[in-house]
Backbone as CSV, one residue per row, in Angstrom:
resi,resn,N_x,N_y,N_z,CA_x,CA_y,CA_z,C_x,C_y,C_z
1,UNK,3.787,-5.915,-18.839,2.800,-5.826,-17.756,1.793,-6.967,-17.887
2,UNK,1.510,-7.838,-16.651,0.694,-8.768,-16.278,-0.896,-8.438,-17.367
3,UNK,-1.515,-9.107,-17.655,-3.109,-8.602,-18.048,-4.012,-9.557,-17.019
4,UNK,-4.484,-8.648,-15.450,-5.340,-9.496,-14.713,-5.625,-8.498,-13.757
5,UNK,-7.101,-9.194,-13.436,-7.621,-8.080,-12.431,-6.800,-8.238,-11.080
6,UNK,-7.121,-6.348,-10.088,-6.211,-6.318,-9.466,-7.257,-5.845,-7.713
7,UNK,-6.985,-6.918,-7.098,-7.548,-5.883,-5.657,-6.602,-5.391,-4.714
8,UNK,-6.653,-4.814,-4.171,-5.507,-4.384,-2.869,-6.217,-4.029,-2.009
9,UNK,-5.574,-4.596,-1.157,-6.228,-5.344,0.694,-5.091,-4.030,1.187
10,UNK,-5.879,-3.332,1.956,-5.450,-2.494,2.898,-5.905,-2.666,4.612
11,UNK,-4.953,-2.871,5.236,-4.735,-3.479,6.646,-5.280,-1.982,7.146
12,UNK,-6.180,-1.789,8.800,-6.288,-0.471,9.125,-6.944,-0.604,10.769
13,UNK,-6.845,0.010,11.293,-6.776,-0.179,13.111,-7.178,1.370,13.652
14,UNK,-7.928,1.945,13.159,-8.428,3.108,14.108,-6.970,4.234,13.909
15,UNK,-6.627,4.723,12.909,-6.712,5.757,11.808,-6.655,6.297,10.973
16,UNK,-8.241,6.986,11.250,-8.817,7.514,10.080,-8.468,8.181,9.001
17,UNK,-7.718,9.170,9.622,-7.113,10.187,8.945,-5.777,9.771,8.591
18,UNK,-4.918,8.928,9.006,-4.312,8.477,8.040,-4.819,7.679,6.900
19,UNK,-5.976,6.829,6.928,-6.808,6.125,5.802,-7.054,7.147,4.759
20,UNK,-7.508,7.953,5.221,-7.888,8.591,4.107,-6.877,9.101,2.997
21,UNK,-5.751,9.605,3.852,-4.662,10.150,2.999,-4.063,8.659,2.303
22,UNK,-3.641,7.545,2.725,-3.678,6.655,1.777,-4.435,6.669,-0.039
23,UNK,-5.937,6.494,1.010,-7.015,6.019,-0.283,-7.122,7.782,-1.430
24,UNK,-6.572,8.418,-1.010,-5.803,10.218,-1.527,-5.169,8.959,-2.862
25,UNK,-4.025,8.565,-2.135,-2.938,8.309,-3.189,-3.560,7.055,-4.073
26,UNK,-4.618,6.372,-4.010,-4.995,5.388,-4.840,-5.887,5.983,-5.610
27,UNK,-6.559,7.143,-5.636,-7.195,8.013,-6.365,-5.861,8.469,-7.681
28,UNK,-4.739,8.491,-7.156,-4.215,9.212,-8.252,-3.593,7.959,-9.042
29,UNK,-3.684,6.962,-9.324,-2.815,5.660,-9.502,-3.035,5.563,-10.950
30,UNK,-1.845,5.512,-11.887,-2.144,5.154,-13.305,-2.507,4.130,-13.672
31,UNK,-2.830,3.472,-12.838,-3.937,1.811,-12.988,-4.712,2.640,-12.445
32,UNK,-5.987,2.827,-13.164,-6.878,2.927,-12.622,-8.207,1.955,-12.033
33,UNK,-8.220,0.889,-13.038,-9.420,-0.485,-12.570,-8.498,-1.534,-11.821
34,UNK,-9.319,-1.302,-10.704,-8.476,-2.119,-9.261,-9.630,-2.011,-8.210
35,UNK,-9.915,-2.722,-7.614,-10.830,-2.476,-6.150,-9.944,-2.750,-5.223
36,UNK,-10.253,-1.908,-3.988,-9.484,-1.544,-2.918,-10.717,-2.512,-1.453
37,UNK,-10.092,-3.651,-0.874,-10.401,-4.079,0.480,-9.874,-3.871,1.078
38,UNK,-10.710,-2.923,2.192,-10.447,-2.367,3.491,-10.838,-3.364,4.646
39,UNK,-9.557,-3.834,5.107,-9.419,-4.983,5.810,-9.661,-4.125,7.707
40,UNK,-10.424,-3.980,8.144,-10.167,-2.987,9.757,-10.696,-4.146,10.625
41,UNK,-9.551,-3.963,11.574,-9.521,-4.845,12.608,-10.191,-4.208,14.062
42,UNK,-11.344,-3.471,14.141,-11.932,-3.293,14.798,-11.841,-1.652,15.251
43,UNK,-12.242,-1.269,14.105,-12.131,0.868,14.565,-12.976,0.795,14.894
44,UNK,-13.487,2.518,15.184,-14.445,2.877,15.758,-15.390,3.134,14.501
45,UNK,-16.360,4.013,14.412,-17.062,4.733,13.255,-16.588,5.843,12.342
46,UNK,-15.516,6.508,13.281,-14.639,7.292,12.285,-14.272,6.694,11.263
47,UNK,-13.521,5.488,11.108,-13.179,4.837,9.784,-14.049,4.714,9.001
48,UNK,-15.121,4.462,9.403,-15.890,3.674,8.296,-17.094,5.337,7.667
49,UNK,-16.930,6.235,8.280,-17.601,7.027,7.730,-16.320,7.650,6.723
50,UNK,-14.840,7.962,6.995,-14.132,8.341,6.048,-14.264,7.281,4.660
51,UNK,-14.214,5.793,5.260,-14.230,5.359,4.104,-15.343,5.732,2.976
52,UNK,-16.515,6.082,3.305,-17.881,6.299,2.608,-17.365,7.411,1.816
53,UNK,-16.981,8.265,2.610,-16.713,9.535,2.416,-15.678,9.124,0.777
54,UNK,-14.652,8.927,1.283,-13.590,8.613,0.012,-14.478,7.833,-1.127
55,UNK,-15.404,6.899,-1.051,-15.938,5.771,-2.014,-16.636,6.945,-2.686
56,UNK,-16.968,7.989,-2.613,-18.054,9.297,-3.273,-17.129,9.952,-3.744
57,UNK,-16.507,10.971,-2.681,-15.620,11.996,-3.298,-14.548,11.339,-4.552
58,UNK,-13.821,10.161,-4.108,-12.335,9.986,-4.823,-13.223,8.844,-5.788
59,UNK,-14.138,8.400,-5.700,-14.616,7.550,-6.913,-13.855,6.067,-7.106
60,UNK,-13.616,5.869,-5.561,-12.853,4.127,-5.882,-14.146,3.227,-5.288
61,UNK,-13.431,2.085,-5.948,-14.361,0.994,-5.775,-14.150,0.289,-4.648
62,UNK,-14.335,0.447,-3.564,-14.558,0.228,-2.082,-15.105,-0.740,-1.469
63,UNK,-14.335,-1.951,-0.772,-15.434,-2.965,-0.159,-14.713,-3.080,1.307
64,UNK,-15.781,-2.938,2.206,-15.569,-2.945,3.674,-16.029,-4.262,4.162
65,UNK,-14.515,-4.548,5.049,-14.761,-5.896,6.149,-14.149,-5.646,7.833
66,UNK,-14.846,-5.442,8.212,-15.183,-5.259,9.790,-15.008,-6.301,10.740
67,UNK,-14.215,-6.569,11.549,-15.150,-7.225,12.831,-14.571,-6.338,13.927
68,UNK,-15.166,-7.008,15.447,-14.799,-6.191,16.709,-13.395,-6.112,16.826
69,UNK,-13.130,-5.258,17.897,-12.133,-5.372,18.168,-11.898,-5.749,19.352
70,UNK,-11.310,-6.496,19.341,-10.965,-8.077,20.529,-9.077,-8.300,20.963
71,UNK,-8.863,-7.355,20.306,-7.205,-7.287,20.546,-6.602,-7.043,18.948
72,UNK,-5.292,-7.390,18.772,-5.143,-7.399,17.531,-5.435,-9.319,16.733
73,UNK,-5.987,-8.813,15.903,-6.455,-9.645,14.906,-6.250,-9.545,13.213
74,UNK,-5.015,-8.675,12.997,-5.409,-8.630,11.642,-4.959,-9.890,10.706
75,UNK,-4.323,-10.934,11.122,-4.825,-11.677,10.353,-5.611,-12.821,10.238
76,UNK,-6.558,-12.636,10.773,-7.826,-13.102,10.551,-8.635,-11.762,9.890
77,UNK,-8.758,-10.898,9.966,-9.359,-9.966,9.377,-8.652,-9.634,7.423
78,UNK,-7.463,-10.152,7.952,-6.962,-10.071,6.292,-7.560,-11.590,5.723
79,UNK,-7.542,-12.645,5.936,-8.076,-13.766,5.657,-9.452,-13.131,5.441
80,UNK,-10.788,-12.967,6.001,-11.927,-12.385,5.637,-12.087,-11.294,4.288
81,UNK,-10.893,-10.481,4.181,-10.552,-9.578,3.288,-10.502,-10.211,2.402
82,UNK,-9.699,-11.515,1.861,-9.182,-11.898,0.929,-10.448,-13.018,0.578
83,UNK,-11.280,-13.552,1.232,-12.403,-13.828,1.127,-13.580,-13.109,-0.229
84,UNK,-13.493,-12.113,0.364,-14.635,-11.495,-0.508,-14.100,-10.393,-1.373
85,UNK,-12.305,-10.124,-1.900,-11.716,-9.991,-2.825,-12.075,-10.713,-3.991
86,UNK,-12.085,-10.197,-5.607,-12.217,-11.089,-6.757,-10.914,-10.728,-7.578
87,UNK,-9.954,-10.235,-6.974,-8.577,-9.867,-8.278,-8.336,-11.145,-8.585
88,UNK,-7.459,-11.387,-9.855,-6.628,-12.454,-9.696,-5.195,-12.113,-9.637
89,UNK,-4.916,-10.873,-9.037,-3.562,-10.548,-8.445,-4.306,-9.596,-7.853
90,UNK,-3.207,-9.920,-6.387,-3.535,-8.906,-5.008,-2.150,-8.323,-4.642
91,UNK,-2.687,-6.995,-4.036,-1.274,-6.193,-3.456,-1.862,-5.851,-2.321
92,UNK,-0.758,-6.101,-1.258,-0.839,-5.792,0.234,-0.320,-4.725,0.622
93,UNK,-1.119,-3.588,0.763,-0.569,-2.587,1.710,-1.595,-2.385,3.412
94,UNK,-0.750,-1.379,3.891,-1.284,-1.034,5.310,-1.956,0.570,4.997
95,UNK,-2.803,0.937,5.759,-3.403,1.790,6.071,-2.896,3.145,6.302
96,UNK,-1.513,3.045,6.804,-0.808,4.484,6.621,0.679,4.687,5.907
97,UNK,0.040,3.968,4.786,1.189,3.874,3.483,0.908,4.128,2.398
98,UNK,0.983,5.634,1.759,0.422,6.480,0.650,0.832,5.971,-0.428
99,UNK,0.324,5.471,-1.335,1.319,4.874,-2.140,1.703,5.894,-3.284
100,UNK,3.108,5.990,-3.993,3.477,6.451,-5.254,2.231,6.464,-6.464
101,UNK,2.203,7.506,-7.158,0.871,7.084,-8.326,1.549,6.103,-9.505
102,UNK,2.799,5.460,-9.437,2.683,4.309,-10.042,2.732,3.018,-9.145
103,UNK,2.306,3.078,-8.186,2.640,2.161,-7.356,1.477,0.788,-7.531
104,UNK,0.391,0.434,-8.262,0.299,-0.558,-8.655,0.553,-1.109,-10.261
105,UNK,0.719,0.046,-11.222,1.774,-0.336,-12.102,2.920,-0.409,-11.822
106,UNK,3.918,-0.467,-11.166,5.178,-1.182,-10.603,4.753,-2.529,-10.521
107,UNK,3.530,-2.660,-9.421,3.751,-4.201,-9.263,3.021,-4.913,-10.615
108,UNK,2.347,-4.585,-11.280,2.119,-5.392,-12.108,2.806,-5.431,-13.408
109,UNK,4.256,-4.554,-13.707,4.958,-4.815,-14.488,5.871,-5.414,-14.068
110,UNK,6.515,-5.909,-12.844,7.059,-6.475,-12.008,6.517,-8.058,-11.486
111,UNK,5.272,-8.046,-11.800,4.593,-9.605,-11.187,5.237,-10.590,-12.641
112,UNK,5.236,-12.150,-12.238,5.639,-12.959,-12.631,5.140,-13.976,-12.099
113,UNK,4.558,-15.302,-12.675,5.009,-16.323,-12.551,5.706,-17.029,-11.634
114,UNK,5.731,-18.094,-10.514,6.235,-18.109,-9.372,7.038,-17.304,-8.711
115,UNK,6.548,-16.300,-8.703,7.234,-15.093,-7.912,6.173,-14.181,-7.113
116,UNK,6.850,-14.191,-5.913,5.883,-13.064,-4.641,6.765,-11.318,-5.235
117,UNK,6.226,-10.506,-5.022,7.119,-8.945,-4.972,7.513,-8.468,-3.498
118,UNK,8.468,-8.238,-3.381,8.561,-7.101,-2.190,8.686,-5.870,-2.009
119,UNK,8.196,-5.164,-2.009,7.971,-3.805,-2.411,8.978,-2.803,-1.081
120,UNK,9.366,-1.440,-1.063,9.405,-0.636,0.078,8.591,0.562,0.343
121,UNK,9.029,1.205,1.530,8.659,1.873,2.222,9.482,2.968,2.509
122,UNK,8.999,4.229,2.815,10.175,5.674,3.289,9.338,5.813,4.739
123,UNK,9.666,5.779,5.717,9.333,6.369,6.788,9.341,7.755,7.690
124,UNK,8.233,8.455,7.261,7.817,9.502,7.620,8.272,9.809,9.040
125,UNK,8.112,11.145,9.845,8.822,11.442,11.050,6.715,12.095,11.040
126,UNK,6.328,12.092,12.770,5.230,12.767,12.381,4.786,13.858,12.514
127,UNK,5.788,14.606,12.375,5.987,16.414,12.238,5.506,16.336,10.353
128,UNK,6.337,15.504,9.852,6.014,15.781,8.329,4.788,14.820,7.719
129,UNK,4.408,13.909,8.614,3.215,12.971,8.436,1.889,13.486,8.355
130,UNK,2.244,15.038,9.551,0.792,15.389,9.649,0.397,16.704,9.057
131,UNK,1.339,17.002,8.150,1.512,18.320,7.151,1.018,17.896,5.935
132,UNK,0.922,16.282,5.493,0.637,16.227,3.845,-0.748,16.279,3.921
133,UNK,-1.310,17.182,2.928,-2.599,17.368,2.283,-2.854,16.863,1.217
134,UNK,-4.110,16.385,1.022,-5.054,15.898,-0.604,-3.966,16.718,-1.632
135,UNK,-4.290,18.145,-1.780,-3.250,18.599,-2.656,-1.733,18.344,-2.847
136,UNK,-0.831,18.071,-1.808,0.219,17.584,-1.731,0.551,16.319,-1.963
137,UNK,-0.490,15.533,-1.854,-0.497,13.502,-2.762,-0.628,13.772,-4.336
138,UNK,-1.933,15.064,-4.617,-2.429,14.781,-6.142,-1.093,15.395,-6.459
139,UNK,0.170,16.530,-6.287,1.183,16.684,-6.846,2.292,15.972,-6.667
140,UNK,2.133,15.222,-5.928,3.347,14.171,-5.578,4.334,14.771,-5.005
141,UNK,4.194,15.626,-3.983,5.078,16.110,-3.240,5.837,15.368,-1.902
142,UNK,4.945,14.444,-1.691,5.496,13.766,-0.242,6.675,12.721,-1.178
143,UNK,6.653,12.372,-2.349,7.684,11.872,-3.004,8.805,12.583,-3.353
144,UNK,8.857,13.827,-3.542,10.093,14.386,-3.793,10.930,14.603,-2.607
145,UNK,12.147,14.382,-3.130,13.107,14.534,-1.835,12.882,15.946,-1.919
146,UNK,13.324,16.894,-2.533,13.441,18.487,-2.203,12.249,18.746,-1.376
147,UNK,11.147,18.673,-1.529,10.183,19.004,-0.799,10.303,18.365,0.727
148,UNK,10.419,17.070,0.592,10.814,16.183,2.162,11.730,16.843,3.009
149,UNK,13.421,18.060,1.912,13.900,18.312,2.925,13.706,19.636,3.445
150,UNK,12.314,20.189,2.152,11.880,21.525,2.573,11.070,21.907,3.999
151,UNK,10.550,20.423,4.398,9.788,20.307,5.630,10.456,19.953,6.432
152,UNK,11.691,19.198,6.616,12.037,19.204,7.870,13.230,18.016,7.935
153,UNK,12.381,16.512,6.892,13.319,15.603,6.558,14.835,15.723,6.881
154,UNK,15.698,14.790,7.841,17.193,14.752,7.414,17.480,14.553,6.324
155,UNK,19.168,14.384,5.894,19.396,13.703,4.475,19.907,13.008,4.797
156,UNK,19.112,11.556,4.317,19.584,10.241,4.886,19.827,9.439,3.310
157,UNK,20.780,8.176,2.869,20.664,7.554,2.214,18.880,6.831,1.813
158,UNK,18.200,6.940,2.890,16.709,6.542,2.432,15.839,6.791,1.762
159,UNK,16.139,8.509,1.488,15.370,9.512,0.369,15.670,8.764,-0.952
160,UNK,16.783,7.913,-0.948,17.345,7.979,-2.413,16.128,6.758,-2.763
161,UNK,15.494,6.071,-2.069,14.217,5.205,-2.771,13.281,6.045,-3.297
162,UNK,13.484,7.450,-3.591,12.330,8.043,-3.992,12.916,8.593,-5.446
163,UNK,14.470,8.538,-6.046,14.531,8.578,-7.258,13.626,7.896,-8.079
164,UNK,13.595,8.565,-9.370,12.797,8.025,-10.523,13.482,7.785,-11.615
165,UNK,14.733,7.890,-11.407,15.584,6.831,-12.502,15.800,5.596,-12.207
166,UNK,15.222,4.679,-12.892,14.887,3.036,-13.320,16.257,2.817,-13.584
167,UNK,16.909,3.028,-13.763,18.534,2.121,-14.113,19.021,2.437,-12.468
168,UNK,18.971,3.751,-11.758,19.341,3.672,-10.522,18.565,2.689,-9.751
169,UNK,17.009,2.525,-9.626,15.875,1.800,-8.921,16.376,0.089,-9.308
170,UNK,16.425,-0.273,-10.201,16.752,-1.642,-10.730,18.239,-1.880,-10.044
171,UNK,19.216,-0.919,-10.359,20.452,-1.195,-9.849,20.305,-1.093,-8.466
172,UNK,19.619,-0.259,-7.402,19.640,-0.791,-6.013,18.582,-1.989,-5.575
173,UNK,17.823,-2.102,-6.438,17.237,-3.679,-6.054,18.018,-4.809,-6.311
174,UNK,18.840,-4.621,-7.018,19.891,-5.800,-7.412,20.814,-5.713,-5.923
175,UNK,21.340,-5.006,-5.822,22.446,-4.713,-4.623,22.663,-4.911,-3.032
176,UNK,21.187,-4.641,-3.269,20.663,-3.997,-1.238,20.636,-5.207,-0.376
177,UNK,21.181,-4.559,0.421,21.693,-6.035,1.003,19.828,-6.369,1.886
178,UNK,19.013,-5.473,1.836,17.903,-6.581,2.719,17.079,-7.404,2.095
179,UNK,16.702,-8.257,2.529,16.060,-9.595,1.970,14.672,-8.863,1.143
180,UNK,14.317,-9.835,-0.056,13.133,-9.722,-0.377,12.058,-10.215,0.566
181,UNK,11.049,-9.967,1.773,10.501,-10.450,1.787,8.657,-10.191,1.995
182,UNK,7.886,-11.138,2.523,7.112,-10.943,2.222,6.440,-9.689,3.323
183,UNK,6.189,-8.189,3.132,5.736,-7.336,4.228,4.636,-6.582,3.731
184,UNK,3.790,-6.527,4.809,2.289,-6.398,4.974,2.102,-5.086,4.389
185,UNK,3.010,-4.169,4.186,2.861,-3.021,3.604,3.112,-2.831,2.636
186,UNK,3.705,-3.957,1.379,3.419,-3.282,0.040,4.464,-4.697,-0.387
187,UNK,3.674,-5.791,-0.371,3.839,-6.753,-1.400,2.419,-7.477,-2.050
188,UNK,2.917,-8.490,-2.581,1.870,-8.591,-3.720,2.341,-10.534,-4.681
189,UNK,1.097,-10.469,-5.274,1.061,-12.293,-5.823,-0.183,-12.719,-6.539
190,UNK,0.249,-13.980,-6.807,-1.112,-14.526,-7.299,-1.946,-14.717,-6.610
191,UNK,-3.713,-13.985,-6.751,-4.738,-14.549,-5.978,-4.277,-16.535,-5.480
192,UNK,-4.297,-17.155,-6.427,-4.422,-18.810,-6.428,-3.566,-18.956,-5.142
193,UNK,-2.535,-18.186,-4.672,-1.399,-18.629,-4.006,-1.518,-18.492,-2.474
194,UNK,-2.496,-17.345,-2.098,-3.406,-17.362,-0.499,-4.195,-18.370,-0.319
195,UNK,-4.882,-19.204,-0.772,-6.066,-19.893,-1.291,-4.841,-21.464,-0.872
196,UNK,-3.766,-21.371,-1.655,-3.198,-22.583,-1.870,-2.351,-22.588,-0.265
197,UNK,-2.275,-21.712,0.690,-1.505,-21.354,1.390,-2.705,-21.617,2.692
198,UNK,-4.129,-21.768,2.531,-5.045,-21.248,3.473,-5.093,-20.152,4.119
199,UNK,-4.068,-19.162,3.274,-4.079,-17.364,4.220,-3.214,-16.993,5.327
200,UNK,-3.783,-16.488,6.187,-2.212,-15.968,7.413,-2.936,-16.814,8.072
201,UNK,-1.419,-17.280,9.206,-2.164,-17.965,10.477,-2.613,-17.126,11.569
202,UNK,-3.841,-17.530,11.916,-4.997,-16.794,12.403,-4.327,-16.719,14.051
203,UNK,-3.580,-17.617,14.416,-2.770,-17.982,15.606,-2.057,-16.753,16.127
204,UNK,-1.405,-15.983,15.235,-0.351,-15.041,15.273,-0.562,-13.817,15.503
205,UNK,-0.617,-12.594,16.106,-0.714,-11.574,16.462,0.450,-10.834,16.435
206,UNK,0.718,-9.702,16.411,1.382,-8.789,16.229,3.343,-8.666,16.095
207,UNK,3.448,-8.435,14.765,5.030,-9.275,14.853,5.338,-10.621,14.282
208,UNK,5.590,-10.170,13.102,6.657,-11.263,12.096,5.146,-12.398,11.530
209,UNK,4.008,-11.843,11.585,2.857,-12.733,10.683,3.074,-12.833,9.712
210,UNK,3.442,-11.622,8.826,4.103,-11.322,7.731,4.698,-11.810,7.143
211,UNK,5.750,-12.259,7.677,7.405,-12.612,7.039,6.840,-14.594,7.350
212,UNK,5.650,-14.601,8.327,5.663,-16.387,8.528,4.910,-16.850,6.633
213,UNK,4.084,-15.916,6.605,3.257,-16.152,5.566,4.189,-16.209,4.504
214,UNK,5.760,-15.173,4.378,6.573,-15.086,3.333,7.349,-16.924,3.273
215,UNK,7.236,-16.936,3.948,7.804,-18.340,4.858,7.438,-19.452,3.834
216,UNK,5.986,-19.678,3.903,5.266,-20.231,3.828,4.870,-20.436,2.260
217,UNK,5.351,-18.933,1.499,5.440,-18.730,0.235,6.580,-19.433,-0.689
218,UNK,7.895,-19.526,0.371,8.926,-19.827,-0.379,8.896,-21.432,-0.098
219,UNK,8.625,-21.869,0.579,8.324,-23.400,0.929,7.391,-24.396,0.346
220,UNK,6.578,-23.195,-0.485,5.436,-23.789,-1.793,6.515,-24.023,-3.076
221,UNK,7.789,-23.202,-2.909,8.213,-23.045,-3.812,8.549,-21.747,-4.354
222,UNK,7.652,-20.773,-4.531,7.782,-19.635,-4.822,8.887,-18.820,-4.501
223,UNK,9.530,-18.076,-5.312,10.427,-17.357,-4.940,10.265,-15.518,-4.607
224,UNK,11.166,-14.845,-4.417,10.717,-13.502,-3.654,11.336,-12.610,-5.225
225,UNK,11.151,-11.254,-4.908,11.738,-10.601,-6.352,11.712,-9.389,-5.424
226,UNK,12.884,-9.175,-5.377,12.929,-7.739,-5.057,12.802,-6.028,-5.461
227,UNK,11.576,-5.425,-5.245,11.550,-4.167,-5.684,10.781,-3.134,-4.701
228,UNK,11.897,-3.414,-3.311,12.044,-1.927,-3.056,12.361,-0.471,-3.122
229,UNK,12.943,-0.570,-3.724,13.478,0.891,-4.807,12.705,1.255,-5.986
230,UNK,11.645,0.165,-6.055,10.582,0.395,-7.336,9.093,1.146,-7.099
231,UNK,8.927,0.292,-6.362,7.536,0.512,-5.620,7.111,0.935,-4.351
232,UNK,6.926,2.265,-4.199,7.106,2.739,-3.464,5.742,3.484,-2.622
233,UNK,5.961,3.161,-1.197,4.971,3.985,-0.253,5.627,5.055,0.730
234,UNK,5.242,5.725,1.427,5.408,7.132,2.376,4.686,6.299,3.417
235,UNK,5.773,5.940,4.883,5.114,4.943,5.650,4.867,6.612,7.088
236,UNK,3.188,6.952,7.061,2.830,7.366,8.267,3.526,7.490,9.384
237,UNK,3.378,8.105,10.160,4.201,7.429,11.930,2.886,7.250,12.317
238,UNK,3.031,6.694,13.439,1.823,6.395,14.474,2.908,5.343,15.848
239,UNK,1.874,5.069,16.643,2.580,4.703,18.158,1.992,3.064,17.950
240,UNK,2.599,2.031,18.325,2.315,0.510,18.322,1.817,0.263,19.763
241,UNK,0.693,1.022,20.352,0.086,0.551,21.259,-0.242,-0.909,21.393
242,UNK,0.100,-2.014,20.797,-0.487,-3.511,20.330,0.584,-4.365,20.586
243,UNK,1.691,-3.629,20.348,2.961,-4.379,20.701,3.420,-4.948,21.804
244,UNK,3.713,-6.660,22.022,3.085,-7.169,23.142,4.632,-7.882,23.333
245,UNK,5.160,-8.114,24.353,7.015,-9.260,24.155,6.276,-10.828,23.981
246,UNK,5.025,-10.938,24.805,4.981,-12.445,25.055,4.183,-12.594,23.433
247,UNK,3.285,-12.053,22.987,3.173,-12.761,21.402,3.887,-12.291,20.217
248,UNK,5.309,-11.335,20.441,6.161,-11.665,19.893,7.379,-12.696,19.766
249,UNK,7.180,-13.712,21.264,8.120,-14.898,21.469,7.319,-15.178,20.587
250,UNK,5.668,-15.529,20.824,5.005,-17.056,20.361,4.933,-16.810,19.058
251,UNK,4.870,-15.606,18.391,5.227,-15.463,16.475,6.249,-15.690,16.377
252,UNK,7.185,-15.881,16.922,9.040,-15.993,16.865,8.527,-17.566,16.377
253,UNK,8.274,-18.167,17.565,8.350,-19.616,17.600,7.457,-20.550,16.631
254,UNK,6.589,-19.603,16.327,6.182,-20.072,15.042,6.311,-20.138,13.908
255,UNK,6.985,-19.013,13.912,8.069,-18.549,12.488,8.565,-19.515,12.220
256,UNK,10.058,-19.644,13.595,10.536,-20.856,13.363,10.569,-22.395,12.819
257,UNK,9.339,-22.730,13.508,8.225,-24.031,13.286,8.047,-24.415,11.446
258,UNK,7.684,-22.889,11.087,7.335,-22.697,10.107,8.685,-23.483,8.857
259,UNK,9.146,-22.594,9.503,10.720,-22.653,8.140,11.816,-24.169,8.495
260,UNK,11.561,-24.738,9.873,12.246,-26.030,10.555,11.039,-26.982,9.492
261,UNK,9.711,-26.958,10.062,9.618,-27.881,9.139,8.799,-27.454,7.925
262,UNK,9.646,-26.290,7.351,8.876,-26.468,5.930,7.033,-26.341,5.427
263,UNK,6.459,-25.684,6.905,4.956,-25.888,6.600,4.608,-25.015,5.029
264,UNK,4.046,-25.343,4.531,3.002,-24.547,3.739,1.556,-24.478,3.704
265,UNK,0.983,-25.213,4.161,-0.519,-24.624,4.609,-1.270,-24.469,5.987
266,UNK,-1.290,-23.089,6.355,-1.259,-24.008,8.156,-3.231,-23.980,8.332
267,UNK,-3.099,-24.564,9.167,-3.908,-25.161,9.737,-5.391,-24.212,10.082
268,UNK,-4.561,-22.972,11.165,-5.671,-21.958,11.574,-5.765,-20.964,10.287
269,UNK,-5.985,-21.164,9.494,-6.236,-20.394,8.369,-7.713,-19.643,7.713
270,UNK,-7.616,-19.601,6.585,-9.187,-19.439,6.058,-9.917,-20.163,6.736
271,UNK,-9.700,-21.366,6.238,-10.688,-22.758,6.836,-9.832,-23.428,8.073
272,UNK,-10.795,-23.620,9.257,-9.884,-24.383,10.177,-9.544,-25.736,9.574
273,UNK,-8.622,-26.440,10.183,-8.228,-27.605,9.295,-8.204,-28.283,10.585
C-alpha cells in the first residue's frame, strides 16, 4: 500500500439524499484519514445542509465547492474541486456511488507509479436504491448478493463484482473484456498528474469528459490498471435530465481531436491557456 495523503472529489447535482447515503459509506471506510471534496454543480440548499449534517453526525472531513447552476458544468466544478484539494493521491467518485468499506484501501493498494486505476460499479434498479438505509451501508448489505436478491435484484453475471475472493477479483480483472478506463465514478491517480494535465476540459459537458481526460492520461504516457472487480461502488439510479445529442456530438468530436492528435494539456482547463 501507497504511503500518501488521500482526497476524494465527489461529483453531485441536486441529490441529496442520495449524497448522503454515499458519504454513509465513507464513514465506514478502513482508511480512515482522507478528506472528502464535494464538487456540486449547482444544487439547491438541500445539499449543502445534508452535507453539514454528515460533516457532524459521520465525523468526515468535509470541504464544499459550489457554483450556480448554469447548465451542466461539472467539469469546471471538478477543476475548482481539485483546486482546493491537498491529497497527493485523489480518487474520483460521483455522488450516488456508495462505496464498498474497502473501497479506498483497494485503490491505494492498487495505485502505482505511472499508472491511472479504473475502478467499477454495480448498478442499482430504483426500487432497491431507495430501500438502503444508514444501517444497511454500516452492515454492508447493499454488497451482498443474497441480500440484493432478497430485495428484488435479478441474477445477473454483474452481482459476481461483489465477490470477496481476491484470486476470483484479480482473475476477472485480468480477463474482462472492458477497457480500463478513466470514469468519473471511481477512478483515481497522482495529485501531480491533473495539475500536469491542466484538469478536465472545461469545453465539454455531459458525455465522454471522462474517458477525454482518460485520453489525455494515456498520451502523457501513463498507463490504465484495471480493477473493476476490486473496487467497488453500488451505482444509485436517478433520471439524466442533462443529457443533451448536440453536446454529446461536440464531446464525441473532441474526444476524437483529443486521441488524433495526441493532446495532453488542453487549453480550457484549470488555467485558461
Amino acid at each position: 500500500m501507497i504511503n500518501a495523503s488521500v482526497s476524494v472529489i465527489i461529483s453531485t447535482y441536486n441529490h441529496p439524499v442520495w449524497l448522503e447515503k454515499v458519504l454513509m459509506g465513507f464513514s465506514c471506510q478502513t482508511i480512515t484519514d482522507f478528506e472528502i471534496v464535494i464538487a456540486d454543480d449547482g444544487s439547491g440548499p438541500e445539499t449543502k445542509s445534508v452535507i453539514e449534517k454528515c460533516r457532524i453526525d459521520l465525523k468526515l472531513n468535509i470541504l464544499y465547492v459550489w457554483h450556480e447552476d448554469m447548465g451542466f458544468r461539472k467539469t469546471k466544478i471538478l477543476n475548482d474541486a481539485l483546486k482546493v484539494s491537498s491529497g497527493e493521491y485523489i480518487i474520483f467518485t460521483d455522488g450516488d456511488c456508495i462505496p464498498r468499506k474497502d473501497f479506498i484501501e483497494t485503490h491505494l493498494n492498487y495505485a502505482e507509479e505511472g499508472y491511472y486505476l479504473s475502478g467499477g460499479t454495480l448498478r442499482l434498479p430504483m426500487s432497491v436504491s431507495q430501500l438502503i438505509s444508514y444501517n444497511d451501508i454500516v452492515s454492508e448489505k447493499p454488497f451482498s448478493i443474497r441480500w440484493l436478491r432478497q430485495v428484488g435484484m435479478k441474477r445477473t453475471f454483474k452481482l459476481s463484482k461483489l465477490s470477496g475472493f481476491k484470486a476470483f477479483t484479480n482473475f476477472m480483472n485480468a480477463i474482462t473484456p472492458a477497457k480500463a478506463t478513466w470514469n468519473g465514478g471511481n477512478s483515481s491517480t497522482w495529485r501531480e498528474h491533473f495539475f500536469e494535465l491542466n484538469g478536465f476540459n472545461e469545453e465539454m459537458r455531459y458525455g465522454a469528459e471522462d474517458r477525454e481526460f482518460g485520453s489525455r492520461l494515456n498520451n502523457m504516457g501513463l498507463r490504465s490498471k484495471q480493477i473493476r472487480y476490486s473496487a467497488i461502488c453500488i451505482h444509485l439510479d436517478h433520471s439524466r435530465g442533462y443529457k443533451n445529442k448536440e453536446h454529446l456530438s461536440m464531446n464525441r468530436e473532441i474526444w476524437n481531436t483529443t486521441k488524433r492528435n495526441k493532446v495532453i494539456v488542453t487549453k480550457n482547463g484549470i488555467d485558461k491557456l
